[in-house]
C-alpha positions as CSV (number, residue, x, y, z in Angstrom):
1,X,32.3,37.8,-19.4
2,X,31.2,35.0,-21.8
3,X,28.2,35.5,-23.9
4,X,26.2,33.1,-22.7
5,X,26.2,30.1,-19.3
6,X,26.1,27.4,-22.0
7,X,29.9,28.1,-23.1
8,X,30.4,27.8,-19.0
9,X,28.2,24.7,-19.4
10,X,30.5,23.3,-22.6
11,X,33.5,23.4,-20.4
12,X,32.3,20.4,-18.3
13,X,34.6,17.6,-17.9
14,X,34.7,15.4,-20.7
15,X,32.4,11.9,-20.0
16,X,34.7,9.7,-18.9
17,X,34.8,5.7,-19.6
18,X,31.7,4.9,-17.4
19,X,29.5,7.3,-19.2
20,X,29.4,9.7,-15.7
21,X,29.9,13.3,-16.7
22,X,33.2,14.7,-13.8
23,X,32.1,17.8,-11.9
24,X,32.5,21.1,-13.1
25,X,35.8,23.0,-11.9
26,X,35.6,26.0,-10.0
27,X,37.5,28.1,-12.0
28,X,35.1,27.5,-14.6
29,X,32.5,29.1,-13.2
30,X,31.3,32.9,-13.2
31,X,29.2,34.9,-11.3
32,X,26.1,36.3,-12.6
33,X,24.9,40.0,-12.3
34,X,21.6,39.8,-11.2
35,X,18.0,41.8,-10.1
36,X,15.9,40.9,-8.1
37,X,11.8,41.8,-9.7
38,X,8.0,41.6,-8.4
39,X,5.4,39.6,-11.1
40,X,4.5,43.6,-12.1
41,X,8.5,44.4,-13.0
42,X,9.1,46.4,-9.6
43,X,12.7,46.3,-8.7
44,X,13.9,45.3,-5.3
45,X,16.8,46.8,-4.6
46,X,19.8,47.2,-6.3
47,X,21.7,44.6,-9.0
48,X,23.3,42.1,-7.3
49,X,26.9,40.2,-8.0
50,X,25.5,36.1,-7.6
51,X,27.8,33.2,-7.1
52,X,26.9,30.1,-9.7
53,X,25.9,28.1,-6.9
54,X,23.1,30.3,-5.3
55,X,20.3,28.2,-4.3
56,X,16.4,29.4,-4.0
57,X,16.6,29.5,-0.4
58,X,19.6,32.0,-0.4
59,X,17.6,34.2,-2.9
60,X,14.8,33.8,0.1
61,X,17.0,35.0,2.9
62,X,18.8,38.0,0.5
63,X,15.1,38.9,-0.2
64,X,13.8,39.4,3.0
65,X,16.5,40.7,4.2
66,X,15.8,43.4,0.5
67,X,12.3,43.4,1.7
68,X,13.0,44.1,5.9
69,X,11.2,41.3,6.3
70,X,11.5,40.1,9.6
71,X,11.2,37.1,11.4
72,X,10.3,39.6,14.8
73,X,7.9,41.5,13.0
74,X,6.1,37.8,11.2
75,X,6.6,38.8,8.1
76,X,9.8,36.7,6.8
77,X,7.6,35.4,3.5
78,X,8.3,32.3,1.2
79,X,9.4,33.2,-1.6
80,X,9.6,31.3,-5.6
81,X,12.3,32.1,-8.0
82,X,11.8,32.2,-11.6
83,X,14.2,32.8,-14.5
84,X,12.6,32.9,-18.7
85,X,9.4,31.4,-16.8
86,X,10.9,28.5,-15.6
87,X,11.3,27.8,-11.7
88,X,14.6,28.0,-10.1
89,X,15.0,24.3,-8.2
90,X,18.4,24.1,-8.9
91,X,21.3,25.9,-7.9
92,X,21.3,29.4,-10.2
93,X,24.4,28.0,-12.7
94,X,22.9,24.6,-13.5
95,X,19.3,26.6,-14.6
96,X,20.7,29.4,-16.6
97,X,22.8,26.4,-18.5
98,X,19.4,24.6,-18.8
99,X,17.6,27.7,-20.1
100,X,20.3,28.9,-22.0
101,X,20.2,32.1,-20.4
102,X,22.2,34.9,-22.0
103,X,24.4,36.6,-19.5
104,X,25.8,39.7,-21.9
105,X,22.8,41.5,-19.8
106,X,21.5,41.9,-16.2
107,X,19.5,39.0,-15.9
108,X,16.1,39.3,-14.3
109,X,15.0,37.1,-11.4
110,X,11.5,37.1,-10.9
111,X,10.1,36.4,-7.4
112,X,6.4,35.5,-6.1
113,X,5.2,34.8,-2.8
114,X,4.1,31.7,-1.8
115,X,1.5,30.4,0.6
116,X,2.3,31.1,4.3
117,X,0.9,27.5,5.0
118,X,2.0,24.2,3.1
119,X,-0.7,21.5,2.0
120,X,1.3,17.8,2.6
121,X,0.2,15.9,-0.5
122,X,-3.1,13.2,0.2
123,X,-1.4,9.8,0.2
124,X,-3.5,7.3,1.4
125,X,-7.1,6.5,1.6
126,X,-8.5,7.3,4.8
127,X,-11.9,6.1,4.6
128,X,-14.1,4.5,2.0
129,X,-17.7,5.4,2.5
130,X,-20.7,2.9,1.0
131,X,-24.3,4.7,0.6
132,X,-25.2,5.8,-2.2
133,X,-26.5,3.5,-4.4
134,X,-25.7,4.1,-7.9
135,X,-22.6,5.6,-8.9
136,X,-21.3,9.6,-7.7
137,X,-21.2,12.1,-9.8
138,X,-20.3,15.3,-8.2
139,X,-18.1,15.8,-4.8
140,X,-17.8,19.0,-3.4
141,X,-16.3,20.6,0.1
142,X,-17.7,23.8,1.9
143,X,-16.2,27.0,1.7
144,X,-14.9,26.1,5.9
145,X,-13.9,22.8,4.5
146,X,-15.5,21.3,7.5
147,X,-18.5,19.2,5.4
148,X,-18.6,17.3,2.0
149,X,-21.7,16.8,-0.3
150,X,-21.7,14.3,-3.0
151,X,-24.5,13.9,-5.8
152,X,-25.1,10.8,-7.3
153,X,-27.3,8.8,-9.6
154,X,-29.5,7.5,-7.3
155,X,-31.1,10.7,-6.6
156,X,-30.1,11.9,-3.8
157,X,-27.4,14.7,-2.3
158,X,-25.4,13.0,0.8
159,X,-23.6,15.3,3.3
160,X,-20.2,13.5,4.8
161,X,-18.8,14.6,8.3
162,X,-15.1,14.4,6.6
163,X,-13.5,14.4,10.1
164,X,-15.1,11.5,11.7
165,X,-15.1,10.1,8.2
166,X,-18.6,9.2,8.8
167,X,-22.5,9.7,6.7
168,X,-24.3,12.7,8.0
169,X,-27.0,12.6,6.2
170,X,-29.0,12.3,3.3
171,X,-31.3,14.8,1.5
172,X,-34.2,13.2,-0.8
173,X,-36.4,15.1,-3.2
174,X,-34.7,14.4,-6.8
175,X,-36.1,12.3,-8.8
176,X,-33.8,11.7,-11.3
177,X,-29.9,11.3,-11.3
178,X,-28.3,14.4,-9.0
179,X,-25.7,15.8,-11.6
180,X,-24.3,19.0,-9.9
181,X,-23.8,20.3,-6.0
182,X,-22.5,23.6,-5.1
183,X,-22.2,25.0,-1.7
184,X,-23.1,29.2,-0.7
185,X,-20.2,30.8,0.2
186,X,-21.3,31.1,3.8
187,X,-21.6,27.4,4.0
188,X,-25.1,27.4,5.2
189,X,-27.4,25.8,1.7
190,X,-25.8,23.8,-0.4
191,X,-28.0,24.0,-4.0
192,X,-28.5,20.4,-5.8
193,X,-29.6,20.2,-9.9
194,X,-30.8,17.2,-11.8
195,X,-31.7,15.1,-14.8
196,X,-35.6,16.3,-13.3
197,X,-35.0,19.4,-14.5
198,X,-35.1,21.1,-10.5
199,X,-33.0,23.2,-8.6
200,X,-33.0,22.1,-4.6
201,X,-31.6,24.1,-1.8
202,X,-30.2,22.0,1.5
203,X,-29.5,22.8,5.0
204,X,-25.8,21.0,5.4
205,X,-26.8,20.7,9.1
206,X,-29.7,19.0,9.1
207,X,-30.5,17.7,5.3
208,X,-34.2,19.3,5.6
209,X,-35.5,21.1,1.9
210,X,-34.9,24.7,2.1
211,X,-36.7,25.3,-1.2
212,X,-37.5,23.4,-5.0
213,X,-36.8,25.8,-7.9
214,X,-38.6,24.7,-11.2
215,X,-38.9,26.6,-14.5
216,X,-35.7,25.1,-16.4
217,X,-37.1,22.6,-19.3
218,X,-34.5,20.2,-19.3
219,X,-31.7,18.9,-16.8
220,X,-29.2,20.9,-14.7
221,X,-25.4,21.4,-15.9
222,X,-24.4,23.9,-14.0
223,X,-24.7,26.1,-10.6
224,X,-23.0,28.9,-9.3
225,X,-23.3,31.3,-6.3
226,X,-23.0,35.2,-6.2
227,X,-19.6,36.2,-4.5
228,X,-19.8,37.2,-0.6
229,X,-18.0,40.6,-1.4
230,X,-20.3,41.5,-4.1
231,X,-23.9,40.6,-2.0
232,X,-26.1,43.7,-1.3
233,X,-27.2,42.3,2.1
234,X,-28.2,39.2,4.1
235,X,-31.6,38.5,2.5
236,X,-30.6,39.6,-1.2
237,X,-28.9,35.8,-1.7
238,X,-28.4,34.9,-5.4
239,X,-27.1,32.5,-7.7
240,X,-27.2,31.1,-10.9
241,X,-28.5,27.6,-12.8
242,X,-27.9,26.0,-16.1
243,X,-29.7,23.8,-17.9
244,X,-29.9,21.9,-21.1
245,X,-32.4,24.5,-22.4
246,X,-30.5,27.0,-23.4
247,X,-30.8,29.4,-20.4
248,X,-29.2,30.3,-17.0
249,X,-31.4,32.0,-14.6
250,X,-30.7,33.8,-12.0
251,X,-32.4,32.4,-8.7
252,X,-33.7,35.0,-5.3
253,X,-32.9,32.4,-2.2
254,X,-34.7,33.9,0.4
255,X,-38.6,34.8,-2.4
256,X,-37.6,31.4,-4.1
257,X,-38.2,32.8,-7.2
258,X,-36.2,33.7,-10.5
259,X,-35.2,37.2,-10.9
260,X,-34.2,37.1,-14.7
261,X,-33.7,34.8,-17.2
262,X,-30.1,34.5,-19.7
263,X,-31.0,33.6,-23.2
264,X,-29.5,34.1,-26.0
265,X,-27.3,30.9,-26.6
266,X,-28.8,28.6,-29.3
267,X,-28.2,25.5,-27.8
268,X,-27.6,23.2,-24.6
269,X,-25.7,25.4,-22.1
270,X,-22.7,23.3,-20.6
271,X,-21.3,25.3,-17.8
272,X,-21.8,28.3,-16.0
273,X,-19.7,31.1,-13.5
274,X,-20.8,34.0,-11.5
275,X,-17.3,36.2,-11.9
276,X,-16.1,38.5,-9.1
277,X,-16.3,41.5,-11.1
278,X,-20.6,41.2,-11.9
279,X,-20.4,39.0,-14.7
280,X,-22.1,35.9,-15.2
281,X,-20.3,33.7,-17.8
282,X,-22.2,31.1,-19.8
283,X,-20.6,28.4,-22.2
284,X,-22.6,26.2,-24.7
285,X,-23.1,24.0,-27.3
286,X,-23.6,26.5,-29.5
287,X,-19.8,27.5,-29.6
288,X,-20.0,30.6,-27.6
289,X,-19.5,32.2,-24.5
290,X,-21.5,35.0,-23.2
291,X,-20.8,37.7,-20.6
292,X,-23.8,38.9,-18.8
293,X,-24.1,41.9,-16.3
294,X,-24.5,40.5,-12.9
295,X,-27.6,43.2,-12.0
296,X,-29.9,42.7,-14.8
297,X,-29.1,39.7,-17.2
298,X,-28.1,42.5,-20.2
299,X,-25.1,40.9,-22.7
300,X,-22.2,42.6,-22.2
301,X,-19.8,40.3,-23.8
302,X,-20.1,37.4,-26.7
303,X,-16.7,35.5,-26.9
304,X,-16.3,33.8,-29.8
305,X,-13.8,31.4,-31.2
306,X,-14.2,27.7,-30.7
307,X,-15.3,25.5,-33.6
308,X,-17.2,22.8,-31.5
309,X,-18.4,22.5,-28.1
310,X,-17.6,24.7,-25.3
311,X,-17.2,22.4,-22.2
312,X,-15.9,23.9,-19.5
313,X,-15.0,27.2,-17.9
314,X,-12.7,28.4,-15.6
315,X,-12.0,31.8,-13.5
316,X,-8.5,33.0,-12.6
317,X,-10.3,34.4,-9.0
318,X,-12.1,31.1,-8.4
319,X,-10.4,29.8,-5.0
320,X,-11.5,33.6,-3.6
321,X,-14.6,33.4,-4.6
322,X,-15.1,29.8,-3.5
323,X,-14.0,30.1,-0.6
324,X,-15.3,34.3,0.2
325,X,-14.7,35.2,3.8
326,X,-13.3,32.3,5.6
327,X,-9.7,32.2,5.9
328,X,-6.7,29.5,5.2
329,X,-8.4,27.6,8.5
330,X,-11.8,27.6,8.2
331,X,-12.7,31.1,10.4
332,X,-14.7,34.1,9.1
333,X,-16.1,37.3,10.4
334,X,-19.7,36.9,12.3
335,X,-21.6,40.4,10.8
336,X,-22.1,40.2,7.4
337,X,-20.6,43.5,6.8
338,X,-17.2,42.4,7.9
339,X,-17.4,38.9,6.0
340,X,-18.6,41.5,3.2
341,X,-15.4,43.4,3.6
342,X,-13.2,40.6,4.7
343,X,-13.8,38.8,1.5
344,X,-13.7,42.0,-0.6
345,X,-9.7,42.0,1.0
346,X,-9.2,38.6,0.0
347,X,-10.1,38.7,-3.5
348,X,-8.3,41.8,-4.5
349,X,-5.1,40.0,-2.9
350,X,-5.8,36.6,-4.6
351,X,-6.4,38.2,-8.0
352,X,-3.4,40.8,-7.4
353,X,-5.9,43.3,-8.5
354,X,-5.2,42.3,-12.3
355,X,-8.8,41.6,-14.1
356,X,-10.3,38.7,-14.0
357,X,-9.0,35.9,-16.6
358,X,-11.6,33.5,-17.9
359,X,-10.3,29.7,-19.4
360,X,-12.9,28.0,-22.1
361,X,-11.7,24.3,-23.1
362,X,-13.7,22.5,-26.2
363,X,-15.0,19.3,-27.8
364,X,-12.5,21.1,-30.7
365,X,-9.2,20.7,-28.5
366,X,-8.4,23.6,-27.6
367,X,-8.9,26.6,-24.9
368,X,-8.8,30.2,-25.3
369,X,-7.8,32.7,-22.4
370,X,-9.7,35.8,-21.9
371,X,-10.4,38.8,-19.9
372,X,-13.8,39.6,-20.1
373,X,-14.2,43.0,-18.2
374,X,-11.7,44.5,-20.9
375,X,-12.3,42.7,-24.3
376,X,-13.9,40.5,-26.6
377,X,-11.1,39.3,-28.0
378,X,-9.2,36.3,-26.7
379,X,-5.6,36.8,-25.2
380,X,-4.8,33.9,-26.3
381,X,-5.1,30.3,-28.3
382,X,-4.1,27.4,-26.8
383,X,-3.3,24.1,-28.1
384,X,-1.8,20.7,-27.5
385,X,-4.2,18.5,-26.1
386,X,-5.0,16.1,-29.0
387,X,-8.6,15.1,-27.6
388,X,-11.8,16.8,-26.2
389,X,-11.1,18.9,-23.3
390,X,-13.0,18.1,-20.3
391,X,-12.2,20.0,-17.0
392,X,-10.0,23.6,-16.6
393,X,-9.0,24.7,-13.4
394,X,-6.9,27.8,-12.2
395,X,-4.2,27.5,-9.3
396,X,-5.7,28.8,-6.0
397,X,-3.2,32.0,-6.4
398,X,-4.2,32.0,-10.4
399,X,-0.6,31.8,-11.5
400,X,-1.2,28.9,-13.1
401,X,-4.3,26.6,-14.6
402,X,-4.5,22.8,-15.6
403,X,-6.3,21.4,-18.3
404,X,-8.0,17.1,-18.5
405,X,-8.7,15.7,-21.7
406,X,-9.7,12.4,-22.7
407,X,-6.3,12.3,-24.4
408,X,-4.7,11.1,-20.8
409,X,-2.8,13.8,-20.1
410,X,-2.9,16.8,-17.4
411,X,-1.6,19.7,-18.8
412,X,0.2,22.7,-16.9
413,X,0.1,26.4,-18.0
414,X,1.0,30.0,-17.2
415,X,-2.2,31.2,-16.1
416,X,-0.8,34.9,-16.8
417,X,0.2,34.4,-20.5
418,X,-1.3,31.4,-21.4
419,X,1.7,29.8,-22.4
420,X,2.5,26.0,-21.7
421,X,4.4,24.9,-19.0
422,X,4.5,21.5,-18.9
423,X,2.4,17.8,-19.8
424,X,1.7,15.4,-16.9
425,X,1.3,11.7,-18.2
426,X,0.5,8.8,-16.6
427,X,-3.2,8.2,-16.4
428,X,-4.1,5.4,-19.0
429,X,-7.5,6.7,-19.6
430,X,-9.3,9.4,-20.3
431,X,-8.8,12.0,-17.3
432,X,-12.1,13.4,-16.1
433,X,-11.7,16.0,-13.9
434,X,-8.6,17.7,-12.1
435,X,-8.5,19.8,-8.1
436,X,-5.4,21.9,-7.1
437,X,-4.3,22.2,-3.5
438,X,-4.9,25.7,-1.1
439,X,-1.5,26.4,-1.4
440,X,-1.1,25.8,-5.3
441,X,1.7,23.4,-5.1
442,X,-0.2,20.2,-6.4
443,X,-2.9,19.0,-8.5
444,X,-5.0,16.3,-8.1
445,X,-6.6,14.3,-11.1
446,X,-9.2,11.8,-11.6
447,X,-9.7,9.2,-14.7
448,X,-11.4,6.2,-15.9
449,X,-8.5,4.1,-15.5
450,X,-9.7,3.7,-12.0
451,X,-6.9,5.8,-10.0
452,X,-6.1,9.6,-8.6
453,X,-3.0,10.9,-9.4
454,X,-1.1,13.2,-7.5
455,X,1.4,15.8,-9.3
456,X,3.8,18.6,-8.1
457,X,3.7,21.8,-10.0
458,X,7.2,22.4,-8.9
459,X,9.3,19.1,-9.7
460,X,6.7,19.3,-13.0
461,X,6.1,15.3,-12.2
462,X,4.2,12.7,-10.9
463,X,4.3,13.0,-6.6
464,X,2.1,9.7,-5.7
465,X,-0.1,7.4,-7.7
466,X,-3.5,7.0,-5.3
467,X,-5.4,3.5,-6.6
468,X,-8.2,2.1,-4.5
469,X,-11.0,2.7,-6.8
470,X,-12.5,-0.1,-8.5
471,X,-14.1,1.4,-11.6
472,X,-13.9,5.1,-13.9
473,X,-13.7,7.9,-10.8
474,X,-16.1,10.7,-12.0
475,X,-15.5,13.5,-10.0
476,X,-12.6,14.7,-7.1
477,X,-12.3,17.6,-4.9
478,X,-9.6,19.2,-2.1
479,X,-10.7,20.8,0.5
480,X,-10.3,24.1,0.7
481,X,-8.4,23.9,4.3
482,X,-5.7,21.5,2.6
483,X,-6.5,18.4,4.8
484,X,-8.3,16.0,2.6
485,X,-9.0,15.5,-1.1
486,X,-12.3,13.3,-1.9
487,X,-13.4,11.3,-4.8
488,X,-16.5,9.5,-6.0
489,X,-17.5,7.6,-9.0
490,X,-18.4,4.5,-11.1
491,X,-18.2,2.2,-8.0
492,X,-20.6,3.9,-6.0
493,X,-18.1,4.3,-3.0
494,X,-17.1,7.6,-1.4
495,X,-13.1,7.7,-0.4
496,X,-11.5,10.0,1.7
497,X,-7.9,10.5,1.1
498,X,-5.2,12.4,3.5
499,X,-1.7,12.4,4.2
């Protein structure tokens, strides 16, 4: 057998007068001796003799067919092939030539699951929504995906009916611009901070206050809700704020009061996550991030490594703990002990009961993965962006995360090993803030240059260019049911995009 596909690949055809390569002659290819592998290096089944011109779905059906999954029984599964990291999309010949694959061993195939249900890419604008009158800052959907809320400049939070594409209706009590919305994972109070330094809780349903939470000195960066699967019961409600003074507390829904107060970071605090394991992550100014216990506000972890800024964090389990007990189309359990145990379910299949990974981008241009729950020390460095990093976001199924920078470019990367997987360019300004689809498959960016950008994570490329905004978009969002993406910004208007 030859040592290696490429001397297959060298025997091509020699490029003939029109510069067209001729096809490559049967006898010149080999078959490759193959096994089939889980993302935790489980075999399945025995080594198997591959023709050259195998395609993904023919791995599929041999894998099942491995697996005994049937199409009686529901549980025929799609599947997604990957060979030294890199996604089969070809037939199996033409990638191992492309990753020079050595073939004087077995070669390992590893396979990974893929959503049951497929989110079409958004492609047009649906609806473009006046009413807030300066420009939007924040967009966020519910957990059901069934309601929007936007925050904007001009002080208020504005609840969309995204189906009939129509206002709902608008809660007033800021006064100052609305920076940050986040929704409970029930869906039932969505929590609003500001430039006035207050925290406000919502009813979605009717826009009435449910609350006013002072005791922050300066503005609101950041909010973040306690997991449904890790709530003690119905009227022990938490989550977490921070500000521009240095702390994150830790907020009692149903008393309206603060429970503790984190502080220990030195300067402005720029984002915050409550993690699915009881940990609270805080990043800041000051360079660090800090790990708090969940229960009482102690430090358990300082992460340390950036040499500016830390702007942004991201959570590998995010998407589960978004979107807690409701399922792929919008249902959950009605007793709170069976959402409790429901979302408990979904989390531990989400994060494939591997700890939690943590993402930290910087004003220093780079990002550093950890895991929290085990150490102190990052995993790993990451570089390549070449300006301030402004938005990281993991895959819904955490195998991969995406990084915006106000270099232009998306970036793609194994969310398991932190290595890079690919650069999207095409944005001609700086790109503000990225969303991925439910079923991982695209991600969805927004930039000053005015337009959203839609790119596949498998082709590695640009799927549809989405203009229609007429100044820098500020903030974008997908809805957690796959249907619509929304998008807000500089020119005040609220746009609905679907397929």
């Amino acid at each position: 057998m030859s040592s290696s596909i490429n001397n297959n690949a060298n025997k091509r055809a020699k490029t003939n007068g029109e510069g067209r390569e001729n096809l490559v002659l049967p006898e010149q290819r080999i078959n490759v001796i193959a096994q089939l592998v889980d993302t935790d290096g489980n075999a399945a089944g025995p080594q198997l003799d591959l023709p050259h011109d195998c395609t993904s779905k023919q791995l599929e059906e041999l894998l099942n067919t491995l697996l005994n999954n049937t199409e009686e029984k529901g549980e025929k599964l799609p599947y997604e092939f990957y060979i030294k990291d890199e996604t089969l999309t070809t037939d199996l010949g033409d990638h191992l030539a492309k990753v020079n694959a050595s073939m004087e061993q077995v070669l390992k195939i590893v396979y990974a699951p893929q959503a049951l249900f497929r989110v079409r890419p958004v492609t047009r604008c649906s609806s473009a929504i006046p009413g807030h009158a300066e420009a939007i800052l924040s967009v966020s959907f519910s957990p059901d995906g069934k309601h929007l809320a936007s925050g904007s400049g001009d002080t208020t939070v504005r609840l969309w009916n995204h189906e009939s594409e129509a206002p709902k209706t608008t809660c007033k009590g800021h006064t100052n611009w609305v920076l940050c919305v986040a929704w409970s994972p029930d869906a039932q109070l969505v929590a609003s901070g500001g430039m006035d330094n207050m925290v406000r809780l919502w009813d979605p349903h009717t826009g009435e206050s449910r609350g006013i939470l002072k005791g922050h000195k300066k503005h609101i960066v950041g909010l973040s809700w306690e997991p449904t699967h890790a709530l003690k019961s119905p009227n022990d409600i938490r989550f977490v704020s921070a500000s521009a003074d240095g702390s994150a507390k830790v907020w009692n829904v149903n008393r309206k009061i603060p429970l503790f107060s984190l502080s220990a970071h030195s300067r402005a605090l720029s984002s915050v996550k409550w993690g699915g394991e009881g940990l609270i992550y805080t990043a800041s100014r000051d360079t660090t991030v800090y790990a708090w216990d969940a229960k009482d506000g102690k430090i358990v972890r300082q992460l340390k490594g950036h040499a500016h800024w830390v702007n942004t964090l991201a959570l590998s389990s995010e998407f589960a703990l978004r979107t807690g007990a409701f399922d792929e189309t919008g249902k959950r359990e009605e007793s709170f002990d069976k959402a409790k145990e429901r979302a408990l379910e979904r989390y531990k299949k989400l994060t494939r009961n591997k700890p939690e990974r943590l993402i930290s981008g910087s004003d220093d241009f780079t990002m550093f993965l950890w895991e929290p729950s085990q150490s102190k020390t990052a995993l790993k460095r990451l570089t390549g962006h070449v300006q301030l990093i402004n938005h990281v976001m993991f895959s819904p199924d955490g195998k991969y995360f995406a990084s915006a920078s106000f270099d232009k470019a998306v970036k793609l990367w194994n969310g398991d090993t932190g290595d890079f997987v690919c650069t999207f360019r095409g944005h001609v300004g700086a790109v503000y803030q990225i969303a991925w689809s439910a079923d991982s498959r695209f991600v969805l960016s927004a930039s000053k240059d005015s337009t959203l950008k839609v790119w596949s994570v498998r082709l590695k490329k640009l799927e549809l260019d989405l203009p229609g905004h007429s100044d820098e978009i500020y903030a974008c969002d997908w809805s957690p049911l796959g249907t619509k993406g929304a998008s807000g910004g500089k020119d005040k208007m609220l746009r609905l995009w679907k397929h």
